[in-house]
C-alpha positions as CSV (number, residue, x, y, z in Angstrom):
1,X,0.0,0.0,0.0
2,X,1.4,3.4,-1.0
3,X,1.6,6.3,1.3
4,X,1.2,9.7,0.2
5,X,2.6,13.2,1.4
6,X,-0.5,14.1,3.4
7,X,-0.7,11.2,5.0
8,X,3.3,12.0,6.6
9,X,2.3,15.3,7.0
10,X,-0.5,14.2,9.1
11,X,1.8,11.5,11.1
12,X,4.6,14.7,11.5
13,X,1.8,16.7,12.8
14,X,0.3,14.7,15.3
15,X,3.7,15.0,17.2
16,X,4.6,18.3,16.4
17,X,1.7,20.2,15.8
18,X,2.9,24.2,15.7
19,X,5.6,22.7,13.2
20,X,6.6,23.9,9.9
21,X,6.4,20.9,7.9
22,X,7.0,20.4,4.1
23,X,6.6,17.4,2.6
24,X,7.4,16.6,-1.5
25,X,7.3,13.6,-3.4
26,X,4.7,11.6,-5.4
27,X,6.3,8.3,-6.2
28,X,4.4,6.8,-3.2
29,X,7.7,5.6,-1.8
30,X,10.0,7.8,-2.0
31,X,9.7,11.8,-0.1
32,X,11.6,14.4,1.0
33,X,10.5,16.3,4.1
34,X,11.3,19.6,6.0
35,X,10.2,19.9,10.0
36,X,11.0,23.3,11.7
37,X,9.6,22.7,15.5
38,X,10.6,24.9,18.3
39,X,10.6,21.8,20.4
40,X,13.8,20.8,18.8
41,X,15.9,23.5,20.3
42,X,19.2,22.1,22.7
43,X,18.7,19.1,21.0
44,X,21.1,17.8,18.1
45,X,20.2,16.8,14.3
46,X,20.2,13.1,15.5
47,X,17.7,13.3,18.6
48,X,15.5,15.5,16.0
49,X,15.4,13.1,13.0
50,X,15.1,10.4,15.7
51,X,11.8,12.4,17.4
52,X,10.4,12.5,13.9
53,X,10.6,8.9,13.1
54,X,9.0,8.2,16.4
55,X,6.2,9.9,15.0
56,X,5.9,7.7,11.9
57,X,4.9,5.0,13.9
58,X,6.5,2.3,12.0
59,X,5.9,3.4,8.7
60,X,9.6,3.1,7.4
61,X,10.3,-0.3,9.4
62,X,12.5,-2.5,7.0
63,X,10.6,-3.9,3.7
64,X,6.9,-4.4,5.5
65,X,6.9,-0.5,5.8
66,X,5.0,1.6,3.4
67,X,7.4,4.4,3.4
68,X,11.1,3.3,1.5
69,X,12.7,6.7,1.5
70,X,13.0,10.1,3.6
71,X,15.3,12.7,2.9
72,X,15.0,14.7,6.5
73,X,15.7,17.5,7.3
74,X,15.3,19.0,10.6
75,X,16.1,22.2,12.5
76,X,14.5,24.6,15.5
77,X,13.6,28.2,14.3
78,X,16.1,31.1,14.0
């Protein structure tokens, strides 16, 4: 089953919900995605891309997961 870029947008936003979040791509697989959160301040690029995976809830676990590619990229607000 293929996901689409609301649908991650909707997952992102669940967990982060005064986010900016951009999400591109159309392939159903394959997405790039931007999350600017102001709960990701003191916290480095690892713990942020880790806090947004969290909020995938499994989608991008191994080959049974509907999502096979995220470009991330994450940062708090200037």
């Amino acid at each position: 089953m293929a996901i689409e870029a609301h649908d991650i947008e909707a997952l992102i936003r669940e967990a982060f919900p005064k986010a900016k979040i951009t999400v591109q791509g159309d392939d159903g697989a394959h997405f790039a995605a931007e999350v600017i959160d102001e709960s990701f301040k003191g916290m480095n690029r690892v713990q942020q891309q880790r806090a947004v995976y969290a909020a995938l809830k499994g989608k991008m676990d191994g080959s049974n997961g509907e999502l096979h590619a995220l470009a991330l990229t994450t940062k708090a607000p200037d």
